[in-house]
PyMOL Python script that loads the backbone (N, CA, C, O; Angstrom):
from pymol import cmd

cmd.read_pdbstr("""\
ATOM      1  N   UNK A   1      83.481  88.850 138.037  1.00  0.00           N
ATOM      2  CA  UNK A   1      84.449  87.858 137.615  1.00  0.00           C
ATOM      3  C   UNK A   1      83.896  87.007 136.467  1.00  0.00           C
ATOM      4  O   UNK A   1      84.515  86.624 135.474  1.00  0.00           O
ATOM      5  N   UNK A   2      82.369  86.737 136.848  1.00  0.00           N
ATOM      6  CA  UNK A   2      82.012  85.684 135.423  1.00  0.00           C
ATOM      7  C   UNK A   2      82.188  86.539 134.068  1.00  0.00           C
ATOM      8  O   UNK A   2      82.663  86.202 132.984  1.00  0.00           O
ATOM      9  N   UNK A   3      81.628  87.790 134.512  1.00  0.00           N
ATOM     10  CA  UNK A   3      81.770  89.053 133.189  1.00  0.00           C
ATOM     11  C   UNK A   3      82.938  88.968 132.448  1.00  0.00           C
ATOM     12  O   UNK A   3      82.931  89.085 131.222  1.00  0.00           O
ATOM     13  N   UNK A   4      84.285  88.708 133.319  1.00  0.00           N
ATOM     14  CA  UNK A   4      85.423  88.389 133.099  1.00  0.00           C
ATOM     15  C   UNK A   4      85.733  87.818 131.854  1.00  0.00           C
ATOM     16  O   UNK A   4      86.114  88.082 130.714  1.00  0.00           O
ATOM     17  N   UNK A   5      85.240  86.502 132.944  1.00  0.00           N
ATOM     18  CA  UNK A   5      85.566  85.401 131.944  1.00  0.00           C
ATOM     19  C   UNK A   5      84.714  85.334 130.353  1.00  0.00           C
ATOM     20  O   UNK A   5      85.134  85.104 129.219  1.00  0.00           O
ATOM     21  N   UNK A   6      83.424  85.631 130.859  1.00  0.00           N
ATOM     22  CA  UNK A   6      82.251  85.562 128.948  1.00  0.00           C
ATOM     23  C   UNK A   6      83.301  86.352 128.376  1.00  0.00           C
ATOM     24  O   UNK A   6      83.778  85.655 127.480  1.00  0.00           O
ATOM     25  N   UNK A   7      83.909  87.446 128.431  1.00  0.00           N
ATOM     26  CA  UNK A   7      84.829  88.505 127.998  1.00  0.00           C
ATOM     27  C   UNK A   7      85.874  87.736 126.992  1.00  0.00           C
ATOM     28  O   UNK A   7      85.975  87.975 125.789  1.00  0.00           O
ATOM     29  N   UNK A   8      86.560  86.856 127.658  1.00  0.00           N
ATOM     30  CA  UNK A   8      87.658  86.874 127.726  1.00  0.00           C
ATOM     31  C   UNK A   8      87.372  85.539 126.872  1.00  0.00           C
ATOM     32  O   UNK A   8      88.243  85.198 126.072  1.00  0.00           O
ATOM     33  N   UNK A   9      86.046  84.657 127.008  1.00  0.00           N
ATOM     34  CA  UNK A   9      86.373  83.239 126.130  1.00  0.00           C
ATOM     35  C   UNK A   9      85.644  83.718 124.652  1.00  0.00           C
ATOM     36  O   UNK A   9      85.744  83.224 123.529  1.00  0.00           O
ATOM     37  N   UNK A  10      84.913  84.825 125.120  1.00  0.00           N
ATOM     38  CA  UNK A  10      84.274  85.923 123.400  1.00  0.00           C
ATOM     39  C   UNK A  10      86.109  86.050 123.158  1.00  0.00           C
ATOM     40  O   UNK A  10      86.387  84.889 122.857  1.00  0.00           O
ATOM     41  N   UNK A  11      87.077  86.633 123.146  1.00  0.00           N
ATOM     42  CA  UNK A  11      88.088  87.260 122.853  1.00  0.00           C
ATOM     43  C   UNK A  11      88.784  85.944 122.032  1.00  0.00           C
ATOM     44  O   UNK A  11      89.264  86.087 120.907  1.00  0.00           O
ATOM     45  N   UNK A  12      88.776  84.917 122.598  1.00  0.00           N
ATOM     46  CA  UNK A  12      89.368  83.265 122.528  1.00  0.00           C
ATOM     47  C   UNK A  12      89.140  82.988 121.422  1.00  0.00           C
ATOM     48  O   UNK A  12      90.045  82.540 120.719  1.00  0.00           O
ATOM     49  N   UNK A  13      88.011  83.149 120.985  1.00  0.00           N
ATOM     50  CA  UNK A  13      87.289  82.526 120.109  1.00  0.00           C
ATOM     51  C   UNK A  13      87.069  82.900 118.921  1.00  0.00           C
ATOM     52  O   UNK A  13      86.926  82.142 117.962  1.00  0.00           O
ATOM     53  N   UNK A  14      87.013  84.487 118.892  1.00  0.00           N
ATOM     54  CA  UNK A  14      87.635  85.795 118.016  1.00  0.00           C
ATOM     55  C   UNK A  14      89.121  85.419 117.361  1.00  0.00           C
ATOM     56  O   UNK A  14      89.490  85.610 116.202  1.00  0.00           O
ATOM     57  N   UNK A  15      89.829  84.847 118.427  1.00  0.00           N
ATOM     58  CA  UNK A  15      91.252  85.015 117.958  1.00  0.00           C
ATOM     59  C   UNK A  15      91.633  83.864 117.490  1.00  0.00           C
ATOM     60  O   UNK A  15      92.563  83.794 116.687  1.00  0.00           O
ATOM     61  N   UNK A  16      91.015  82.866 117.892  1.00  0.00           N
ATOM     62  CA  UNK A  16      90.938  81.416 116.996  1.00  0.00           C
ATOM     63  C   UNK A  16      90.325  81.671 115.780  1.00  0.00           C
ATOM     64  O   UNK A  16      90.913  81.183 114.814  1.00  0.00           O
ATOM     65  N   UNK A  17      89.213  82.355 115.524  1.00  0.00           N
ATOM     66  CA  UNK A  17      89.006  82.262 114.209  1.00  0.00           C
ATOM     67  C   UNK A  17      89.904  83.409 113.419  1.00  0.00           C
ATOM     68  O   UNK A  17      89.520  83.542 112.257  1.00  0.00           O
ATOM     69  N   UNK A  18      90.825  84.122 113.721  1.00  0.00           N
ATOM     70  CA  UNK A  18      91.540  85.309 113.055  1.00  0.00           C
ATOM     71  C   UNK A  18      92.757  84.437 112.446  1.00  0.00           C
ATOM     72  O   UNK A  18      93.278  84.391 111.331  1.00  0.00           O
ATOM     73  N   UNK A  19      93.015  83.654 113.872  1.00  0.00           N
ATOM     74  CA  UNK A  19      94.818  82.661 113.421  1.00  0.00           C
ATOM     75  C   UNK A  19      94.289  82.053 112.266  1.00  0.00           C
ATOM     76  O   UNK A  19      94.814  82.283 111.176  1.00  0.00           O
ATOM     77  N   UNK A  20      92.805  80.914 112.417  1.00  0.00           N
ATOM     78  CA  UNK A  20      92.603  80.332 111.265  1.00  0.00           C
ATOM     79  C   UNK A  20      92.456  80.586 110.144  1.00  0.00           C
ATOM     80  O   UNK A  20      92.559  79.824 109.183  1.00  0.00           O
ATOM     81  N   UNK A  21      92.125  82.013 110.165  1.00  0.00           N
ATOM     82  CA  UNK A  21      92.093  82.761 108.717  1.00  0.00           C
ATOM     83  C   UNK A  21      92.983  82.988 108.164  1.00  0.00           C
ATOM     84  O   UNK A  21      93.071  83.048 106.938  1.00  0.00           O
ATOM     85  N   UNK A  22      94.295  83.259 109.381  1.00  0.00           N
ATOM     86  CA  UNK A  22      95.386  83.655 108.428  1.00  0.00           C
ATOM     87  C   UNK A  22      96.433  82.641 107.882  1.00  0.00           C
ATOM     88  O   UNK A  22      97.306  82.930 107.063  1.00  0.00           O
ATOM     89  N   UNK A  23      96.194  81.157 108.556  1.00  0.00           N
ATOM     90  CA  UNK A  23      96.628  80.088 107.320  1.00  0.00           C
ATOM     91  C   UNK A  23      95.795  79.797 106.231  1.00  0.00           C
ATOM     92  O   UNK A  23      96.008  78.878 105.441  1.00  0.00           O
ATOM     93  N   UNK A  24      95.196  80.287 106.201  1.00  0.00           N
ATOM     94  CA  UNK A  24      94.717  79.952 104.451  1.00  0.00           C
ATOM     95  C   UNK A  24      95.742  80.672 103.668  1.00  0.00           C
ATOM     96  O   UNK A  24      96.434  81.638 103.989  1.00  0.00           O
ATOM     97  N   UNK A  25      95.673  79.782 102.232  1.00  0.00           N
ATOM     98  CA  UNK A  25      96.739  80.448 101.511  1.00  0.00           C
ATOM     99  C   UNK A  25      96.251  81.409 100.339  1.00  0.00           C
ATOM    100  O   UNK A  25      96.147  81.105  99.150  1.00  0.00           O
ATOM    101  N   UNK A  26      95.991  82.562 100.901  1.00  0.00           N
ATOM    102  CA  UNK A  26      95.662  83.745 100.718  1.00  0.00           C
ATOM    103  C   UNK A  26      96.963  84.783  99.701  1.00  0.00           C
ATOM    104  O   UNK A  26      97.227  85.832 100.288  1.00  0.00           O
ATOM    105  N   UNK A  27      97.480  84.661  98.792  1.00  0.00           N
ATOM    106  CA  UNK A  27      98.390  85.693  98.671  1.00  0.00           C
ATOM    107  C   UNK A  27      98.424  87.104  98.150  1.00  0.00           C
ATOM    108  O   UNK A  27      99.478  87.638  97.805  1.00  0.00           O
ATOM    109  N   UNK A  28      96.844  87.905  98.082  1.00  0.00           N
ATOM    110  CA  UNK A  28      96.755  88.807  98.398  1.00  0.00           C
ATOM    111  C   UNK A  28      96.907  89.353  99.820  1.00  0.00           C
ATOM    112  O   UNK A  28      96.588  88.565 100.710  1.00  0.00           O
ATOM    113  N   UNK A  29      97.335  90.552 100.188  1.00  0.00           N
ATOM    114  CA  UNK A  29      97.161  90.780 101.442  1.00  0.00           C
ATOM    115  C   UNK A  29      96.058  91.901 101.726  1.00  0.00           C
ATOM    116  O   UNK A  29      95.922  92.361 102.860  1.00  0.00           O
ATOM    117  N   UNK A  30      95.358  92.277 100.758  1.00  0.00           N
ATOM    118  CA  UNK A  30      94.452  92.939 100.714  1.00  0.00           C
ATOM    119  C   UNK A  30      92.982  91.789 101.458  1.00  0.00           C
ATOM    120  O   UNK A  30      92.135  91.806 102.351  1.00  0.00           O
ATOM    121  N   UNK A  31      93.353  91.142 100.629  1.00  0.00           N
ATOM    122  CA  UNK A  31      92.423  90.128 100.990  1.00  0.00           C
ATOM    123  C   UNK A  31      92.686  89.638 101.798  1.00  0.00           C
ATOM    124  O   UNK A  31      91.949  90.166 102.631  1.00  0.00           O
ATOM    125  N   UNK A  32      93.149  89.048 102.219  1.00  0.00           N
ATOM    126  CA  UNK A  32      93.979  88.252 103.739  1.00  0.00           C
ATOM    127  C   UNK A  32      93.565  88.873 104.811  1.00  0.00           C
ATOM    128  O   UNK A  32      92.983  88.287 105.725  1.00  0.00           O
ATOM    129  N   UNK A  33      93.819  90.091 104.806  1.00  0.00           N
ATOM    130  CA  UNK A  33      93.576  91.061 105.895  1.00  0.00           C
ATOM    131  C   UNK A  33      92.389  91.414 106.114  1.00  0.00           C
ATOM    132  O   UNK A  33      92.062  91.846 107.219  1.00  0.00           O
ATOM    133  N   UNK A  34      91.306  91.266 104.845  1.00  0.00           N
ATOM    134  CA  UNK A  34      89.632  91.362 104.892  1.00  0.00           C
ATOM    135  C   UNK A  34      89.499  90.155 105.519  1.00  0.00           C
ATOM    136  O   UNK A  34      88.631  90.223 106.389  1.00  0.00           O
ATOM    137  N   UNK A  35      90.078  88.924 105.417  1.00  0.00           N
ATOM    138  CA  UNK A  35      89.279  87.647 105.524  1.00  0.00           C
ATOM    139  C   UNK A  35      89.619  87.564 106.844  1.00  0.00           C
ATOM    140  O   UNK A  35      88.665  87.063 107.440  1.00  0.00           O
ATOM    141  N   UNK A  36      90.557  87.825 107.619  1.00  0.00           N
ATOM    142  CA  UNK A  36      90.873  87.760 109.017  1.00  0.00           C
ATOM    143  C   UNK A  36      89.903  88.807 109.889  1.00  0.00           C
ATOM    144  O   UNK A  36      89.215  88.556 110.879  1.00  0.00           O
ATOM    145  N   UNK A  37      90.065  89.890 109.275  1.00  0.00           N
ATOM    146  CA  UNK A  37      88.811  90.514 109.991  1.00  0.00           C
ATOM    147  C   UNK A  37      87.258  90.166 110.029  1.00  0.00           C
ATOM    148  O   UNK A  37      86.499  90.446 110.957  1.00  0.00           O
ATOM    149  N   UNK A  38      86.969  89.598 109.019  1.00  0.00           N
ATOM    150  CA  UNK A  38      85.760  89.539 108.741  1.00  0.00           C
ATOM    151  C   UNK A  38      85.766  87.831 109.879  1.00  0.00           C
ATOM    152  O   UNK A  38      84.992  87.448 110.756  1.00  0.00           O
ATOM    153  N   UNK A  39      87.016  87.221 109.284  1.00  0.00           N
ATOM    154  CA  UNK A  39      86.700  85.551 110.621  1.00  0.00           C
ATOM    155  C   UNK A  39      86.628  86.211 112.216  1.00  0.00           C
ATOM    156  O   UNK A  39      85.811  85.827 113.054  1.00  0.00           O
ATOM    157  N   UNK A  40      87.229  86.839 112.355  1.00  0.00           N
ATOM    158  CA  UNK A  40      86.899  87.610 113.833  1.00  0.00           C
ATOM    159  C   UNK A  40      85.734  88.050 114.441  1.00  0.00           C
ATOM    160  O   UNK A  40      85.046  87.885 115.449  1.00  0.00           O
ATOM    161  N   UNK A  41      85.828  88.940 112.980  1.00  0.00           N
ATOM    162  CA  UNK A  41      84.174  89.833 113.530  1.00  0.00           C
ATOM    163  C   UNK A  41      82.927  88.379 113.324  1.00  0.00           C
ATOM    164  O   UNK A  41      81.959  88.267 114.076  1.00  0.00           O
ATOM    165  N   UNK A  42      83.054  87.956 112.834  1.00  0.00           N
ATOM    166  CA  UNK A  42      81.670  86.507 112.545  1.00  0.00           C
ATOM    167  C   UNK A  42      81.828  86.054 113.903  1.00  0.00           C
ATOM    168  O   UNK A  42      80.851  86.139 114.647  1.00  0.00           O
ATOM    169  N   UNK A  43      83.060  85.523 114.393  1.00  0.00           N
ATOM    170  CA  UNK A  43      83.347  84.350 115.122  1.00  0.00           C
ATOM    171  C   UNK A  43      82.767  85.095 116.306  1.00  0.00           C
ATOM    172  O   UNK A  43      81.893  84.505 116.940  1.00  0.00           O
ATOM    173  N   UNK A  44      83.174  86.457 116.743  1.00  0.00           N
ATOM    174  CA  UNK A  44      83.057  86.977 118.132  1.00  0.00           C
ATOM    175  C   UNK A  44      81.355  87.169 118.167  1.00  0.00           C
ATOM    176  O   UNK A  44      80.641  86.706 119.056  1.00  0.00           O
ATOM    177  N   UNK A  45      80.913  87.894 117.090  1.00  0.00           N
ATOM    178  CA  UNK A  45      79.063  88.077 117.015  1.00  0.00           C
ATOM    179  C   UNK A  45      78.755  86.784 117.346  1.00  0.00           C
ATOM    180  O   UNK A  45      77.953  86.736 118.279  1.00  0.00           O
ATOM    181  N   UNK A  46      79.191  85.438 116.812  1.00  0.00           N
ATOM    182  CA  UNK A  46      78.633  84.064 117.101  1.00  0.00           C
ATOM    183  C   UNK A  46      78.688  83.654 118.353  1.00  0.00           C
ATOM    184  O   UNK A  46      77.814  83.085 119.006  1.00  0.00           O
ATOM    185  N   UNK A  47      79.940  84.024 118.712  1.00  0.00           N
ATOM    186  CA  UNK A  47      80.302  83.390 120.297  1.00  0.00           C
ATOM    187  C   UNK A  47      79.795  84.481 121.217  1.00  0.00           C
ATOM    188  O   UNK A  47      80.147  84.552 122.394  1.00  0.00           O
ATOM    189  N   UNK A  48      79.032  85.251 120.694  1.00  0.00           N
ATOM    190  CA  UNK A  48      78.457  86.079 122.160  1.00  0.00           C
ATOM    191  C   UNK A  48      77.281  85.682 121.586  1.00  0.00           C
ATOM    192  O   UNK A  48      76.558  86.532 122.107  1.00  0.00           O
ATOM    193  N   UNK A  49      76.449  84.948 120.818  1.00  0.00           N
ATOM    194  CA  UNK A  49      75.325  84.667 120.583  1.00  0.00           C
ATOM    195  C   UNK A  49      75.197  83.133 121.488  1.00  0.00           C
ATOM    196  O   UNK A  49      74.206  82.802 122.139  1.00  0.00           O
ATOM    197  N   UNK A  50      75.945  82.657 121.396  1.00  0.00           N
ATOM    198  CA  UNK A  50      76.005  80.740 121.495  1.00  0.00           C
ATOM    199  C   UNK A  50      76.720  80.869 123.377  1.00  0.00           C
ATOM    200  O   UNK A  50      76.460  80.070 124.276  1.00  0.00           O
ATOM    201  N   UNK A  51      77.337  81.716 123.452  1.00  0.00           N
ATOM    202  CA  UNK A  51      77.715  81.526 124.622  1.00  0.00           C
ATOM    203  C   UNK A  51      77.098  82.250 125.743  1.00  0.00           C
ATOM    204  O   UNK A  51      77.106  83.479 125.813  1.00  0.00           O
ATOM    205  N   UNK A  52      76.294  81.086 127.061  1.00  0.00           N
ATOM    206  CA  UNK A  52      75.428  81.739 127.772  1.00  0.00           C
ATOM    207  C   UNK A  52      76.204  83.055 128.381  1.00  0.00           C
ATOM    208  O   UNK A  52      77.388  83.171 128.696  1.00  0.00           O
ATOM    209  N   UNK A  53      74.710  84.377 128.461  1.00  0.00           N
ATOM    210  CA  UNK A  53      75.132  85.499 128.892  1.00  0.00           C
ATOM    211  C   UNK A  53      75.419  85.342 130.243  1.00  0.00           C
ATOM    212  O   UNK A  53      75.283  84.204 130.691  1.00  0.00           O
ATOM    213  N   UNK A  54      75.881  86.457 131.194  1.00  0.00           N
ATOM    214  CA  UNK A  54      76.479  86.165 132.460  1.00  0.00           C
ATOM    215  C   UNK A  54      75.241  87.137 133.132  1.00  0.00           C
ATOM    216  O   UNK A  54      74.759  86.753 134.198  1.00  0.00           O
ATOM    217  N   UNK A  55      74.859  88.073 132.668  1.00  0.00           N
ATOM    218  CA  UNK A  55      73.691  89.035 132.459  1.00  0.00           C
ATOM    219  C   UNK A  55      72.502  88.842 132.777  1.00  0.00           C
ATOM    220  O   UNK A  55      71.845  89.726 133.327  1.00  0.00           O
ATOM    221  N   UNK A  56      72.028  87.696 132.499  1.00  0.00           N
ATOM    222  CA  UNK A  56      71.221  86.840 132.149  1.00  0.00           C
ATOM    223  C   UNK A  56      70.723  85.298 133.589  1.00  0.00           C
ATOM    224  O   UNK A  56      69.735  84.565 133.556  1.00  0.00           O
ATOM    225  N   UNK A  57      71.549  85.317 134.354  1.00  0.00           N
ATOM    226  CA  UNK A  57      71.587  84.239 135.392  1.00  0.00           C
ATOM    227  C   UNK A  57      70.492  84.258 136.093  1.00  0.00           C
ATOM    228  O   UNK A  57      69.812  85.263 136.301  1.00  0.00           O
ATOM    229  N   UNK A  58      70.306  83.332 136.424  1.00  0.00           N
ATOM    230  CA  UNK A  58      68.896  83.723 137.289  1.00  0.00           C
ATOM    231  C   UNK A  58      69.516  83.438 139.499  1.00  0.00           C
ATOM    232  O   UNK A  58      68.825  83.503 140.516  1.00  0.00           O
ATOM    233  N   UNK A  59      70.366  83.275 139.397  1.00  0.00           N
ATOM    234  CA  UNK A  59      71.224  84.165 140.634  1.00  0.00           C
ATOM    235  C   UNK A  59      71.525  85.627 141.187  1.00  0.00           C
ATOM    236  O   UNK A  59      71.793  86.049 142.312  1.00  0.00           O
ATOM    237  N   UNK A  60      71.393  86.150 140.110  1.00  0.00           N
ATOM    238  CA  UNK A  60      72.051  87.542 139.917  1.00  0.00           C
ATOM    239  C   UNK A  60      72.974  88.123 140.569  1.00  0.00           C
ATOM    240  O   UNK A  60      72.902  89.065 141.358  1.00  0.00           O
ATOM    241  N   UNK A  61      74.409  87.145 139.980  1.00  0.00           N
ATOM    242  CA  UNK A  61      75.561  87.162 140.331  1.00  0.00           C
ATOM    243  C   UNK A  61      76.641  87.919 139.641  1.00  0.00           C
ATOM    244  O   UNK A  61      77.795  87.880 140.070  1.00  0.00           O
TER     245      UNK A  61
END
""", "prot")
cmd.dss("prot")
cmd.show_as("cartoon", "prot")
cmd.util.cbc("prot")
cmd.orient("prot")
């Protein structure tokens, strides 16, 4: 269940930085569509870096 959740607030956080990308006022869509991927892919590598692993507990739950 915690696996779950690290899952799911990595996914959150991914998708917060994708929405935020896509209000910028971007009017290529070539580009738009790089910059949303690329805010995703950063945001999710970051937030599984910054956010404690579940893997990792010293419970081993």
């Amino acid at each position: 269940m915690i696996r779950l959740l690290y899952g799911l607030a990595v996914l959150a956080v991914a998708c917060a930085a994708t929405v935020a990308a896509s209000l910028l006022p971007v009017t290529d869509p070539t580009t738009a569509t790089g910059l949303c991927i690329a805010a995703g892919s950063v945001a999710g590598l970051l937030a599984t870096t910054w956010l404690p692993c579940p893997c990792h507990r010293k419970d081993n739950r």
